[in-house]
N, C-alpha and C positions, 0 to 999 in steps of 0.2 A: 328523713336524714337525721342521723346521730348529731347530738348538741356539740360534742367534742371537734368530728371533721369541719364543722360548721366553725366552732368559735377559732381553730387554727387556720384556717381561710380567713376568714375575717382579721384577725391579728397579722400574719403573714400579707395578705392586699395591703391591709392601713402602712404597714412599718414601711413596704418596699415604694408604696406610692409618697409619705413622708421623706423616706431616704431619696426618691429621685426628685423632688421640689427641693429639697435642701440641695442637693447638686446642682440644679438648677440656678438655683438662687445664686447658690456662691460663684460660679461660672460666669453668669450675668455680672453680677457684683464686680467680676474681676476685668471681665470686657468693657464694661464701663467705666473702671478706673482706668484700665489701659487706655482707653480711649480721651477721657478727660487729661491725661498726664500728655497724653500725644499733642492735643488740642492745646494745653497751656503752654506747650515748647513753643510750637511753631505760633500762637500770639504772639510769643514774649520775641522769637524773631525776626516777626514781622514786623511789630514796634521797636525793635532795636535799627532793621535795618531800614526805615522809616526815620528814625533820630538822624542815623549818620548821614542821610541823603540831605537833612534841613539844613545840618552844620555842612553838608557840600555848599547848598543852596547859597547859604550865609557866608561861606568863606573861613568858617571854621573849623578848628579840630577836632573829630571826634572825643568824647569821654572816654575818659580812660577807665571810670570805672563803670559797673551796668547800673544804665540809666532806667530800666524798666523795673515795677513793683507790682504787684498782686494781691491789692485789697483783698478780694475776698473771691470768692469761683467762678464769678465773673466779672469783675472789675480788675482792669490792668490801668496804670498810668506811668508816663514817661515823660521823664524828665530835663527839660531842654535848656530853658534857663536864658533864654536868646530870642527874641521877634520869631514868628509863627507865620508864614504865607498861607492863608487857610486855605485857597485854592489849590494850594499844590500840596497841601496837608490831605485833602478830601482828597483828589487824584491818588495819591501815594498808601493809604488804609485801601483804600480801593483795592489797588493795585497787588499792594502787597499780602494781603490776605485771600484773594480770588488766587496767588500764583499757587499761595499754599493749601489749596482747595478747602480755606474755610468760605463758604457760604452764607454762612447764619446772619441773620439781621441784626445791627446796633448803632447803637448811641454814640455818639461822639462828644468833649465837651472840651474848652481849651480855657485856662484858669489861670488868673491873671497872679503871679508867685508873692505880692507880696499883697494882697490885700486876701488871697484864697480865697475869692470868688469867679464863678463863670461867666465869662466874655462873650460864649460864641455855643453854640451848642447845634446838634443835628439827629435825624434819624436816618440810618442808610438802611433800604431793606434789599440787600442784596439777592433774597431769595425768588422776590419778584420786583423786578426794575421799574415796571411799568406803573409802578405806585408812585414813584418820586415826585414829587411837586416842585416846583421851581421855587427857588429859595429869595429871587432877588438877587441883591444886592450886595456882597459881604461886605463887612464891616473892615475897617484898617486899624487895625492893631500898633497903636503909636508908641507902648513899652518896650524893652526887651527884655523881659522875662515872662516867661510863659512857659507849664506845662499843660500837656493836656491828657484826659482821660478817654477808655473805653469802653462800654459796658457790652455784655451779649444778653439783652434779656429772653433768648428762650434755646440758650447755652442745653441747660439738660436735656428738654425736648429734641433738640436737637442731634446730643450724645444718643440717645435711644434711638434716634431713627438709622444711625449710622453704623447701627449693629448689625445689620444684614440677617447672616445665617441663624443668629442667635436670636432675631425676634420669631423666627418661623419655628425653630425649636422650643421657645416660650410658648407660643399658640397652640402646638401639637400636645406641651407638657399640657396645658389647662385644659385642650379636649379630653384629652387622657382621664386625667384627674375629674374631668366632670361626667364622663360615661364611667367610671371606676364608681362614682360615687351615687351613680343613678343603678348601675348593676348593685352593689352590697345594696341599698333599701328594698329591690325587687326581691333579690336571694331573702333576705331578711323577712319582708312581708310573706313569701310562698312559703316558708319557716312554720310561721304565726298559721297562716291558713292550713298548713300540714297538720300542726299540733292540736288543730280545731277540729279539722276531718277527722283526726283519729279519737279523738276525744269525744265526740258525737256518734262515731260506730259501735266504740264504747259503751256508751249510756245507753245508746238504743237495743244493743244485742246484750246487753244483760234485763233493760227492763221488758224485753220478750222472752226471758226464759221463764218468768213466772205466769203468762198466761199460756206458755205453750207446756208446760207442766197440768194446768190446772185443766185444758182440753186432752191432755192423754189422757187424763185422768176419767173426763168424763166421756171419751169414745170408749175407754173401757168398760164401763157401766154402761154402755149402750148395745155393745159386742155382745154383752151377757145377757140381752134381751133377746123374745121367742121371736119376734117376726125376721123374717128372712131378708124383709127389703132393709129392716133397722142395721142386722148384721152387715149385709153387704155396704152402706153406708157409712157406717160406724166405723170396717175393716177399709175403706178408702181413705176414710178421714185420718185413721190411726198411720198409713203409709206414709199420707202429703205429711202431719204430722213428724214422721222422721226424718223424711227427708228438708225441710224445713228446720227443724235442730241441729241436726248435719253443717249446715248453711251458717248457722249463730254460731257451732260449736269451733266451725273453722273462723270464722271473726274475729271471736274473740281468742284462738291463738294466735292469730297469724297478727293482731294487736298486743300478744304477751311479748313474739319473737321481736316486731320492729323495735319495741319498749325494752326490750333484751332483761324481761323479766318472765326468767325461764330456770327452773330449777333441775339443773342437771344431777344424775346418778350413776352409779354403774348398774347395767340391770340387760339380762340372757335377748338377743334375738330373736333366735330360733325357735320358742312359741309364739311370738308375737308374728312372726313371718309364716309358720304353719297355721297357726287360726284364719290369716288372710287368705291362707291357698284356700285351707277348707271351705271360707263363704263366699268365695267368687267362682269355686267350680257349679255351685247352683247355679249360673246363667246360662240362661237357653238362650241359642242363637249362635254361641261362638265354641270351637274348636279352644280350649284350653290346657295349656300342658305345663305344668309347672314338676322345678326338679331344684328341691331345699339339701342343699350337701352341708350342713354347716356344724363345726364341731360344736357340742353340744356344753361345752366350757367356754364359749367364745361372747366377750362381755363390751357391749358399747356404753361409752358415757355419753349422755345427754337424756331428753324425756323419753322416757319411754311412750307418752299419750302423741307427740308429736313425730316418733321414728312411725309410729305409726299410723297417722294419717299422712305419711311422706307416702307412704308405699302403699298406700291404699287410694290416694290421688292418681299415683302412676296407675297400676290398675284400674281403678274406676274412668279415666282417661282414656287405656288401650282397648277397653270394652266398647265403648263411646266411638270409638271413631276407625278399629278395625272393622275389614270386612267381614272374616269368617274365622283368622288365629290370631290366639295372642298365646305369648311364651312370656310364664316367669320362672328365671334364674337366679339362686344364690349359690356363692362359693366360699371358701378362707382364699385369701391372700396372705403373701406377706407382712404382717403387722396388721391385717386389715380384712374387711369380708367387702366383696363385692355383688350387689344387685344389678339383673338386670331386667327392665322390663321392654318385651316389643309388641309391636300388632300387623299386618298386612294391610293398613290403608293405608288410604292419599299421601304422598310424598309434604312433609312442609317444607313450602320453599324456602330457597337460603337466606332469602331477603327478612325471610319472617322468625327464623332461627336464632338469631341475637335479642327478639324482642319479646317472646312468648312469656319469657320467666319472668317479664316486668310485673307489674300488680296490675291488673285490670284490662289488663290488656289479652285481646281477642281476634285471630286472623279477622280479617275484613271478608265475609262470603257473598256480599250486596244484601239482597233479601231473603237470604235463607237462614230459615233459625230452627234447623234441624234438632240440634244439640245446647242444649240449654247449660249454662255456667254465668259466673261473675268473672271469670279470668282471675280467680284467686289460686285455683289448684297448683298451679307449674309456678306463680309466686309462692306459694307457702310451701312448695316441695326445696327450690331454690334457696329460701332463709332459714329452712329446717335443716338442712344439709352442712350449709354453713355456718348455724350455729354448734352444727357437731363435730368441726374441724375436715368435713370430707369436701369432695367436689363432686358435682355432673357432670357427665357428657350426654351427649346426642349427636344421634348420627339418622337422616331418613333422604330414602332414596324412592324409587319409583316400587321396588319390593318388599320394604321392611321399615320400621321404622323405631331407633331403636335409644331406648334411654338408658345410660347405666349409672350406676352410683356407686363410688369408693366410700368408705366411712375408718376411719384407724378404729386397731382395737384398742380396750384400756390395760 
């Protein structure tokens, strides 16, 4: 895969999975303020109407001005200024705070006004009762002046849990974001290991062209020897020989195209497509008919060493695996020349027709290895095409089976 589609994926995931945590964020942020703002009303009038119930209690008039303050996020106190019934102080926080469906466990503490120390103090854990411990005793409060305090201490814990829809959507964001984050290192490492594969076929099929140089070399000075067993030997070795170069030579293009280190030109078809009729009508065995109409001005850009083993894949291919015809066709199109190559075998199924042109990839026939390949050919026919601006098709049925190739002219 190209460095470019890659590093735009990668940029493109990062920003979009950033942009939805910072939504995120700020969405939470704001549910929680809301919730904290909601939470400090109904304290402050629960402790207001907690005051006016003591000044019932007492026989007095409500304040007229508000008697409740808010130290800090969660500390409230209110201010009474009058004897304290703690029994019906502890009843009435109760009370008044379960009406207003606050739950949360706290503190309680009642503070004598003019010395500002605490008198009396409590834990309520509202959230489980059955904790309560019996207190004794209360104490009698012989001043009359007393405020008292309240604390929440696990006030935020408790904001968070009362988020509902918004903690399940936090959850799903961090799955999210942790399978996001597990997929890019896998994409990333198969990268690295690509770059490695290709870089290792590389080195290998070049440092094989200098000992298969140096054995043409020498089955040719064997060829030119008198014994008859040496020649026939010699003219084997020289065969496997080609066709094993063959094998290096497509390698290392079809590692020049993925690298898209490919020097294109303008340069004529129409020898390069009749020299290929010319050496594949030498094959015995098959019914051959080839029909090259192409105007004889008619010029493609890209390599010429690569238009030509496109179409000598195809060929070499429809030899391969027709029964007894193969037809090659060229024409001019509009703006354009089209090939076509067919043969009369086996149908490839449809299932298998999306995947042929992959790289290395080979129908599955179980144990038959009739026809010998690496599954490079219909890949290197496929990125030669495309590097030349044209497309393929394929079409195979029970009676033909047929490749054709568009290419623009220049």
């Amino acid at each position: 895969m190209k460095n470019t589609p890659i590093r735009f994926l990668v940029f493109l995931g990062t920003f979009s999975m950033v942009a939805i945590l910072i939504v995120q964020v700020f969405w939470v942020s704001k549910a929680i303020s809301n919730q904290e703002e909601l939470f400090n009303r109904s304290v402050q009038m629960a402790l207001r109407n907690v005051v006016e119930q003591i000044c019932e209690i007492n026989g007095i008039e409500s304040p007229t001005t508000d008697p409740i303050d808010q130290l800090s996020t969660n500390y409230f106190i209110a201010r009474t200024n009058y004897r304290i019934d703690l029994e019906s102080l502890d009843e009435l926080l109760k009370s008044e705070l379960l009406k207003r469906d606050i739950n949360l466990d706290y503190e309680y503490g009642v503070y004598d006004c003019q010395t500002d120390r605490m008198v009396y103090g409590d834990f309520v854990p509202l959230q489980d009762e059955n904790k309560t411990e019996p207190r004794g005793e209360l104490p009698k409060l012989v001043n009359d002046e007393y405020y008292f305090g309240i604390y929440f201490p696990g006030k935020t814990a408790g904001l968070v849990n009362s988020l509902g829809i918004w903690q399940i959507s936090s959850v799903l964001t961090l799955i999210i974001l942790i399978t996001f984050s597990y997929a890019l290192i896998v994409i990333l490492r198969q990268k690295r290991l690509s770059e490695i594969q290709r870089d290792f076929i590389n080195n290998m099929t070049h440092e094989f062209k200098t000992p298969l140089a140096t054995l043409q070399v020498s089955a040719e000075v064997l060829e030119s020897a008198n014994g008859e067993r040496q020649k026939k030997y010699a003219s084997i070795m020289k065969e496997e020989l080609k066709r094993l170069e063959k094998h290096v030579h497509q390698l290392l293009e079809t590692s020049a195209l993925e690298a898209e280190k490919v020097q294109n030109e303008h340069f004529e078809p129409l020898p390069i497509l009749q020299q290929l009729a010319s050496s594949f009508e030498n094959n015995l065995g098959k019914n051959f008919q080839s029909e090259i109409s192409l105007d004889p001005s008619s010029k493609l850009i890209g390599d010429p060493i690569i238009f030509e083993t496109i179409v000598h894949n195809l060929l070499d291919n429809a030899f391969k695996y027709g029964k007894s015809e193969v037809s090659f066709i060229t024409r001019n199109m509009d703006k354009g020349i089209e090939i076509s190559v067919s043969n009369d075998g086996a149908a490839i199924p449809k299932k298998e027709q999306k995947h042929i042109f992959q790289r290395f990839y080979r129908i599955n026939q179980g144990d038959r290895h009739d026809v010998k390949g690496f599954g490079l050919g219909l890949y290197f026919v496929k990125q030669g095409v495309k590097n030349m601006r044209g497309k393929i098709d394929l079409h195979s049925d029970d009676q033909v089976t047929v490749f054709k190739i568009t290419l623009p002219t220049a």
